[in-house]
C-alpha positions, 0 to 999 in steps of 0.5 A: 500500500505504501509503495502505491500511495508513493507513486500516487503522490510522485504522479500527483506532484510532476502533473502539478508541476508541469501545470504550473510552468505551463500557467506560468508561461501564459500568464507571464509568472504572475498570480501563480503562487496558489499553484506553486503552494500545491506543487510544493505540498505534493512534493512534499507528500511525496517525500514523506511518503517515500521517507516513511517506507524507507524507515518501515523497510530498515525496521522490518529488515532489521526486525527479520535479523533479530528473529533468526 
């Protein structure tokens, strides 16, 4: 599930971004920082998402040693 959820958010966060340079194109970069805010929250969803498997992956790693 997390790894579905963390491509989700990686999709969610190039179509934000590609939709902001392209408005911010036409409209010259002006009155874009509501799209530059969600850009910037899907990235960052991203990464958390993407930093928390990688824990519960080191976690589980190291729970399956202990248990051998």
């Amino acid at each position: 599930m997390n790894n579905i959820l963390e491509k989700f958010w990686l999709v969610v966060a190039s179509i934000s971004t590609v939709f902001t340079i392209v408005i911010g194109i036409i409209d010259s970069f002006k009155g874009i920082t509501i799209f530059l805010m969600v850009c910037g929250l899907a990235w960052g969803l991203y990464f958390i998402r993407r930093g928390l498997r990688k824990r519960l992956e080191k976690i589980d790693k190291s729970s399956s040693k202990q248990k051998k």
